[in-house]
N, CA, C and O atoms as CSV, one atom per row, in Angstrom:
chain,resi,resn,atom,element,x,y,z
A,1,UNK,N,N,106.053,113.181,97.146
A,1,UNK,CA,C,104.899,112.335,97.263
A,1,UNK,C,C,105.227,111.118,98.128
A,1,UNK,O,O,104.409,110.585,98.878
A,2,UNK,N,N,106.410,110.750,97.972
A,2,UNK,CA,C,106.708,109.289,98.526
A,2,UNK,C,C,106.447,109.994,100.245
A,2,UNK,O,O,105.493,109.606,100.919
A,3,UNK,N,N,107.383,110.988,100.744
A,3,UNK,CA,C,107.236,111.213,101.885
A,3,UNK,C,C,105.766,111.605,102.642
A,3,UNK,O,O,105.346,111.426,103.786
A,4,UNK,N,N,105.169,112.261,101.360
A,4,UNK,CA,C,103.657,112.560,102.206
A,4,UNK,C,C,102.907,110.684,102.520
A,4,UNK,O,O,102.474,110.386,103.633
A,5,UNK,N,N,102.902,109.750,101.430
A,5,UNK,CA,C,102.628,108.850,101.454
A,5,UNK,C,C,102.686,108.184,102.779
A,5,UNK,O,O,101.765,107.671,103.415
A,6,UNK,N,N,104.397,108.327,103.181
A,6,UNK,CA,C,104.878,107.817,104.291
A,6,UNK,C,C,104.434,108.809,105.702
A,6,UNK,O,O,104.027,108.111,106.630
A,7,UNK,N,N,104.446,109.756,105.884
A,7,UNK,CA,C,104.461,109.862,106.685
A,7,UNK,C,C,103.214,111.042,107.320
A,7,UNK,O,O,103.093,111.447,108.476
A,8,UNK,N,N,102.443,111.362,106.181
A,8,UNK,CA,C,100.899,111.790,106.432
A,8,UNK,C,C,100.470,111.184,105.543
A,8,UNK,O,O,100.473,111.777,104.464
A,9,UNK,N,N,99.778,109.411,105.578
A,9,UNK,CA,C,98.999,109.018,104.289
A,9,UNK,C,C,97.565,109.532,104.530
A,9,UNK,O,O,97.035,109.837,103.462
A,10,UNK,N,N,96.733,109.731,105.660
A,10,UNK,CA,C,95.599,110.389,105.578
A,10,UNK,C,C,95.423,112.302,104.733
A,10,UNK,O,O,94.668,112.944,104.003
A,11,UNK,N,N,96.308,112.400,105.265
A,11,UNK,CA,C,96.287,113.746,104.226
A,11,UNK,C,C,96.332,115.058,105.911
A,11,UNK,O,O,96.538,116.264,105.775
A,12,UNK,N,N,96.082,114.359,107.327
A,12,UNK,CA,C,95.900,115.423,108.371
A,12,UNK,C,C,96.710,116.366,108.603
A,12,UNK,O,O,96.162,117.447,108.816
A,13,UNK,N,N,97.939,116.352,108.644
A,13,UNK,CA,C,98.829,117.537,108.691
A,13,UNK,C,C,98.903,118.468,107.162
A,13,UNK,O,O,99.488,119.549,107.230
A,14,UNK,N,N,98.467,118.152,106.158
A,14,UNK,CA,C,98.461,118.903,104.914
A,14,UNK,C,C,97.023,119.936,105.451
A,14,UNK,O,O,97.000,121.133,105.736
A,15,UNK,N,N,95.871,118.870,105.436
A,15,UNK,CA,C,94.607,120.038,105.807
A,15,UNK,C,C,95.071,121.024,107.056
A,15,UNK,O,O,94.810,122.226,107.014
A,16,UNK,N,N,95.710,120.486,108.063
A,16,UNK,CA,C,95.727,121.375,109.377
A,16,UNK,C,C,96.093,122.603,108.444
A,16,UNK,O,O,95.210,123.353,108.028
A,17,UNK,N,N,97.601,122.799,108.092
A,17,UNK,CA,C,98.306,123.913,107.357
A,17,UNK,C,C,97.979,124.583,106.487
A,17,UNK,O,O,98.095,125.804,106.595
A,18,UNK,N,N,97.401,123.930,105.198
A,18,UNK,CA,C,97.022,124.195,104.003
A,18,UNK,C,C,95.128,124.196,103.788
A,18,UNK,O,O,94.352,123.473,103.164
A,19,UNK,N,N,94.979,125.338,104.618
A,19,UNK,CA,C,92.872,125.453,104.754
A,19,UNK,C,C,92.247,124.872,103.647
A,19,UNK,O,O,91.209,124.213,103.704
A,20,UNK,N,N,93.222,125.252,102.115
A,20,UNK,CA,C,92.413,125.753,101.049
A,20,UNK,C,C,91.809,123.952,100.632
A,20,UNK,O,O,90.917,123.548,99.886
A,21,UNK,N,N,92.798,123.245,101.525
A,21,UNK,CA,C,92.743,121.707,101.079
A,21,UNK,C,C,91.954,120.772,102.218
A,21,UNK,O,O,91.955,119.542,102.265
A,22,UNK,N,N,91.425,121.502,102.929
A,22,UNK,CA,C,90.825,120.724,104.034
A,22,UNK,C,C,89.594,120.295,103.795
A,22,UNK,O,O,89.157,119.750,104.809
A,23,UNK,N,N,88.814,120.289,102.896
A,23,UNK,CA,C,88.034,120.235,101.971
A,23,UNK,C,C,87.932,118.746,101.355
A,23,UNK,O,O,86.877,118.152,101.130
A,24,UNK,N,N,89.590,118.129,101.063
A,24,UNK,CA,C,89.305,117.120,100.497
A,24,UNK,C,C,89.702,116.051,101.168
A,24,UNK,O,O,90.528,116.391,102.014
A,25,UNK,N,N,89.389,114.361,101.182
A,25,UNK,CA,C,89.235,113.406,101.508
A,25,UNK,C,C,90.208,112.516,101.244
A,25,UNK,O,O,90.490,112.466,100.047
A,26,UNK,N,N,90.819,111.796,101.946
A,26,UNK,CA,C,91.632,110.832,101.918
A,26,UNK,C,C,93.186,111.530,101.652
A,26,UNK,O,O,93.719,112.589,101.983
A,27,UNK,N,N,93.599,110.327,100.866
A,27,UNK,CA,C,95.303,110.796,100.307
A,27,UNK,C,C,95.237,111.777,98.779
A,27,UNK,O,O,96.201,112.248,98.175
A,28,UNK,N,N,93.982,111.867,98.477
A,28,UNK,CA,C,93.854,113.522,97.319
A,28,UNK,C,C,94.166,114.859,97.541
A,28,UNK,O,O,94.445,115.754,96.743
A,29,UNK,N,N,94.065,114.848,98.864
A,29,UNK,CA,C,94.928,116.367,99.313
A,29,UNK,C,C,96.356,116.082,99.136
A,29,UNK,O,O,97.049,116.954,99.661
A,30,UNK,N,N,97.053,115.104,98.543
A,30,UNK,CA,C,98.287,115.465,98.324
A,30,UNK,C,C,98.192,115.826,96.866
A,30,UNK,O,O,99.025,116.677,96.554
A,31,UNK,N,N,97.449,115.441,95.927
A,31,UNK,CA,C,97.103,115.387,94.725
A,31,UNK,C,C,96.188,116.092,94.104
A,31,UNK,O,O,95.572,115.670,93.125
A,32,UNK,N,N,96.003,117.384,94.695
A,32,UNK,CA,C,94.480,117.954,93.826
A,32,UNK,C,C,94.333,118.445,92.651
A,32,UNK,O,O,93.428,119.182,92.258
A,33,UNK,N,N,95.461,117.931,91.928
A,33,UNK,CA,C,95.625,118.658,90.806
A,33,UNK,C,C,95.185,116.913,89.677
A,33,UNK,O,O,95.384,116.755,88.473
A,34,UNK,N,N,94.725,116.160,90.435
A,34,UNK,CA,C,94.596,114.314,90.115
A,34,UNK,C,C,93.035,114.997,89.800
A,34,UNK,O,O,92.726,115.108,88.613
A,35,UNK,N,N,92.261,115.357,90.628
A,35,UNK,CA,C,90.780,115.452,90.593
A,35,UNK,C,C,90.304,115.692,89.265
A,35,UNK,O,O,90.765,116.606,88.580
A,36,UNK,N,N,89.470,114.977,88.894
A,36,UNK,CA,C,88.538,115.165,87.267
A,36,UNK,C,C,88.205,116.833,87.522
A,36,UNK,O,O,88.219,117.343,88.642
A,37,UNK,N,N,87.951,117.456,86.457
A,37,UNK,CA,C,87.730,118.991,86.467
A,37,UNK,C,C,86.302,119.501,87.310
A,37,UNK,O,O,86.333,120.550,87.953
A,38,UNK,N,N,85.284,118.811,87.255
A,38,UNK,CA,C,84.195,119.192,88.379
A,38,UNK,C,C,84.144,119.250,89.403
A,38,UNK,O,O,83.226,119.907,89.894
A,39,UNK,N,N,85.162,118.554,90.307
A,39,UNK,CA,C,85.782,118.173,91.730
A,39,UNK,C,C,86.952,119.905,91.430
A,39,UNK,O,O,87.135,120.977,92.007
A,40,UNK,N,N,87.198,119.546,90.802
A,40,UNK,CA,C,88.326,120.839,91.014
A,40,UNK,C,C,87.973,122.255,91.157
A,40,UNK,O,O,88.615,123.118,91.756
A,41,UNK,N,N,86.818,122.381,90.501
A,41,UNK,CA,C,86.087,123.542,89.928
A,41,UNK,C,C,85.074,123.543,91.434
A,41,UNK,O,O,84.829,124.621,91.976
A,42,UNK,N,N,84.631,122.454,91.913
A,42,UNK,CA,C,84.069,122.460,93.143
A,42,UNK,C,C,84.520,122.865,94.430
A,42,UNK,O,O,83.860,123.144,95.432
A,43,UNK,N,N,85.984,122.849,94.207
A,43,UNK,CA,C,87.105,123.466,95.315
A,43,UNK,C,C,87.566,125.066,94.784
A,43,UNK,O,O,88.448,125.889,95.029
A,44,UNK,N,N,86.715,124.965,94.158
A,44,UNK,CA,C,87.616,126.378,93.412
A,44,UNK,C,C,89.516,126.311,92.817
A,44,UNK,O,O,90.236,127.308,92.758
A,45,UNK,N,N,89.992,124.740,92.414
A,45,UNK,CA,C,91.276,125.045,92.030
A,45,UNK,C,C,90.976,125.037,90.614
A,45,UNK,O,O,90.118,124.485,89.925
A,46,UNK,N,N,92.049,125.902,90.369
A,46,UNK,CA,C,92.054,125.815,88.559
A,46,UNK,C,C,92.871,124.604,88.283
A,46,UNK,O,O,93.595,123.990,89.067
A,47,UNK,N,N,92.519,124.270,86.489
A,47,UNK,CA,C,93.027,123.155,85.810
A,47,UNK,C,C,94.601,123.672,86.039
A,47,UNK,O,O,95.009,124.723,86.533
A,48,UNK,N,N,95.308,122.555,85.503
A,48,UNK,CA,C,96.861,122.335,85.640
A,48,UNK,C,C,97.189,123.648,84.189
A,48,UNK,O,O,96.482,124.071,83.274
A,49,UNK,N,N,98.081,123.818,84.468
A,49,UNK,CA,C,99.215,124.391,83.145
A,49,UNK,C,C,99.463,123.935,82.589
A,49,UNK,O,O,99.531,124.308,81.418
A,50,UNK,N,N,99.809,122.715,83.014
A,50,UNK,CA,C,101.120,122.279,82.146
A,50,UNK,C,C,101.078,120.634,82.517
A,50,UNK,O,O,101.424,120.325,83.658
A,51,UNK,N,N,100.806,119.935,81.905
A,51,UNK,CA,C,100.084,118.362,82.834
A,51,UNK,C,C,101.383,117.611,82.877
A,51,UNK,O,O,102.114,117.574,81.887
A,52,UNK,N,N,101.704,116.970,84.084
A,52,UNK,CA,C,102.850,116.382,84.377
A,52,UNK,C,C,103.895,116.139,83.380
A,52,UNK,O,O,104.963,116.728,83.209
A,53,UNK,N,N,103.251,114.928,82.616
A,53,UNK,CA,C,104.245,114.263,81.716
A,53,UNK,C,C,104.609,115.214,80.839
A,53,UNK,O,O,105.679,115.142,80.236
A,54,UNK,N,N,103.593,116.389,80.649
A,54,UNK,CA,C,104.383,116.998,79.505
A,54,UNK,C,C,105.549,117.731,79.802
A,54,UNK,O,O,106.636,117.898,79.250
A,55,UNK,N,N,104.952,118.155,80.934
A,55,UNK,CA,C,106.537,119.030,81.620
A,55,UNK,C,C,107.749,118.351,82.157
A,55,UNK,O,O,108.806,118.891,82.483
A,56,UNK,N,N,107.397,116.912,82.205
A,56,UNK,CA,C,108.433,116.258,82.239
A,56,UNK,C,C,109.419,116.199,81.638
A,56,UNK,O,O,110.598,116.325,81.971
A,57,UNK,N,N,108.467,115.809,79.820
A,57,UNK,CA,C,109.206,115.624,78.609
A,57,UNK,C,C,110.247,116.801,78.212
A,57,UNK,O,O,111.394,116.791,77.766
A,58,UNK,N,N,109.105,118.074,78.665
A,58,UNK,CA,C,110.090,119.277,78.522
A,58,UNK,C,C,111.193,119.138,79.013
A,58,UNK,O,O,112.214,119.012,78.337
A,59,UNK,N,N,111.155,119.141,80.318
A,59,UNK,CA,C,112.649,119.378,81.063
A,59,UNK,C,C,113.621,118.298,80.590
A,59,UNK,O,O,114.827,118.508,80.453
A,60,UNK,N,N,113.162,117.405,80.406
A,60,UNK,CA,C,114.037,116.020,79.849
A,60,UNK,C,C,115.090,117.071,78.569
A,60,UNK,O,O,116.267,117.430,78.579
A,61,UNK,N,N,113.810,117.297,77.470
A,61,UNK,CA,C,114.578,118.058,76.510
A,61,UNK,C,C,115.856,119.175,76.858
A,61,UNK,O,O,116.993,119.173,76.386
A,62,UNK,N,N,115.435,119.830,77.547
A,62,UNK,CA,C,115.936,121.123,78.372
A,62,UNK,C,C,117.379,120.384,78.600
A,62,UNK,O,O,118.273,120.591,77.780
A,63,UNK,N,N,117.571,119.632,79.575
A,63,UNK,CA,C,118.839,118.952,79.843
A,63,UNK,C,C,119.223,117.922,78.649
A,63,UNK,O,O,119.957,116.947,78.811
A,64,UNK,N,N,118.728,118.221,77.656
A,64,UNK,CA,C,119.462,117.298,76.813
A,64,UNK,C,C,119.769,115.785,77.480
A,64,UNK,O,O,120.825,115.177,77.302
A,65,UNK,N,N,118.765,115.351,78.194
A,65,UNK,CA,C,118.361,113.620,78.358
A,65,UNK,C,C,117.957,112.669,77.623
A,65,UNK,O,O,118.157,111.459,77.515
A,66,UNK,N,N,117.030,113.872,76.889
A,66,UNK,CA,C,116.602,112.732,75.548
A,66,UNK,C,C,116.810,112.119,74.431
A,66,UNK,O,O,115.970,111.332,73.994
């Protein structure tokens, strides 16, 4: 994220490559998994699996970090 930030913050080289995301506006094409569920469902992406932090916490566990 830091690098898309830096160095495509409009999001233009993600849409060129990635069609399915050309669709969305600003710096959210790095993030479409951020979009409230009607925006998502409007792009046709499905909801997350597994929502960040939780899979965070997992892996934390996993390596015995926590």
């Amino acid at each position: 994220m830091a690098q898309a930030r830096r160095y495509d913050p409009d999001g233009t080289h993600v849409r060129r490559w990635v069609p399915d995301l050309s669709g969305l506006t600003g710096p959210t094409v790095h993030e479409p998994w951020k979009l409230p569920g009607p925006q998502r469902a409007a792009h046709d992406f499905p909801d997350p699996i597994v929502a960040l932090p939780e899979g965070l916490d997992r892996l934390r566990r996993a390596l015995g970090l926590d």
